[in-house]
Structures are given as structure tokens and as C-alpha cells.
N, C-alpha and C positions, 0 to 999 in steps of 0.2 A: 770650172773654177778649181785651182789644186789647192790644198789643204797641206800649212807648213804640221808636217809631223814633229816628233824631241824626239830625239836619239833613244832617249827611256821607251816613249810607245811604240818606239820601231822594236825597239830589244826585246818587248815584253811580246808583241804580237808574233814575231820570230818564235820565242819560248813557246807559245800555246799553238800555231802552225804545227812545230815537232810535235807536240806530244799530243795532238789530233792526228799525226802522219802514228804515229806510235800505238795509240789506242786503236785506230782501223785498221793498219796495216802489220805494227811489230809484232813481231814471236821470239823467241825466246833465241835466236841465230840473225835477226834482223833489226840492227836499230837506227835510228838517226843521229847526227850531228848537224852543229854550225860553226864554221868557223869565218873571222872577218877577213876579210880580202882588204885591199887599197880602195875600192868606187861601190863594192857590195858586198855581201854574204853568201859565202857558199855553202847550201844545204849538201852534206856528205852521207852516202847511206851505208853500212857498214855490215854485211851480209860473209858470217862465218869469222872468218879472217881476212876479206878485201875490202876493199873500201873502194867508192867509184862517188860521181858525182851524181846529188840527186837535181839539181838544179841551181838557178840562182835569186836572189833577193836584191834589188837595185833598193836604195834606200828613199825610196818613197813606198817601199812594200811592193812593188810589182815585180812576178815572177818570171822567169824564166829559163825556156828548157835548156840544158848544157850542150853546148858543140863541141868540148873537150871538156879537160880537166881545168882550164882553165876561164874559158870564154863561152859567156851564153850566146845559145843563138838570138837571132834577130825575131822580133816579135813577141808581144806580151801575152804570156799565157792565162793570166789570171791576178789577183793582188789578194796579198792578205788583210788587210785593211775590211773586206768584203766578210758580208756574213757568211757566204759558201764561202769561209778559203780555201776548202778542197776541191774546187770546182778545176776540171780540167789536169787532176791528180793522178795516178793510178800508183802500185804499187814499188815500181820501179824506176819511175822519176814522172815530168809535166810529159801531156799531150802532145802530138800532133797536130799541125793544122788538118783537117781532112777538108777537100771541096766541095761546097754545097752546105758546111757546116755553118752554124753563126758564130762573130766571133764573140770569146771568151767577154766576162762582164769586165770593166775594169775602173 
């Protein structure tokens, strides 16, 4: 059964995503952004002075990995909605699928 989200809880759980991605990961040369696209959210990570994508947010809070700068790839890596939302995280953007693994909760 899906659960209608408000734009507000999607916003808010976007904000505390970053600054969980912020508090394990950031330093003092690495931090995150969001910015809104047209269909989702682009998580942007911002390392020195580049900027690359760290993934993306379809607006039921499921994540997923970037296949460019503009387009996720295919497959749900994880959702923030989820009490781990950094499940399936690592430093520099979503997982991999790997084979053999289970998939991500969602």
C-alpha cells in the first residue's frame, strides 16, 4: 500500500537525509546540496570546488543512483521515508547493485 506524502514531509525528510549524509560523511571540503529538478531532486555533492551528482529523490522519497548529471539510473536504491535512510549510501553517492546481494528495503 503507498502512502500519499505533502510536499512539506517530502522537504523536510530531503533536509535531515543531507545533514545525516553531512554529519557521517562531510569535512570541512565536502558538503551536500539539493536542488529541485521538474519529476525529482537532485542530491549534489560539492567536493573542493566541483560539484557532481550525488544522486537522486523521485518524490515519494525513493532514491536513486545517478547515470549522469541529469538522469537516475534505473532501480531503487533505498528511500528516505525508511528509518536507515542511509542504507545503501557510501561517501560518494548510492550503491551498486552487487549479485547475490538482497535488494535494498524500500
Amino acid at each position: 500500500m503507498r502512502t500519499t506524502r505533502t510536499p512539506l514531509e517530502l522537504i523536510a525528510r530531503i533536509n535531515l537525509f543531507i545533514l545525516q549524509l553531512e554529519g557521517k560523511y562531510g569535512n570541512p571540503n565536502l558538503s551536500y546540496s539539493c536542488q529541485k529538478l521538474y519529476k525529482r531532486y537532485r542530491i549534489n555533492m560539492l567536493d573542493y570546488s566541483s560539484t557532481s551528482v550525488y544522486g537522486f529523490i523521485d518524490m515519494e522519497g525513493n532514491l536513486y543512483k545517478a547515470a549522469s548529471w541529469d538522469t537516475p539510473a534505473k532501480g531503487v536504491r533505498g528511500n528516505i521515508f525508511n528509518e536507515n535512510m542511509l542504507q545503501g549510501c557510501n561517501k560518494y553517492g548510492l550503491e551498486y547493485f552487487k549479485p547475490g546481494r538482497k535488494p535494498f528495503n524500500t
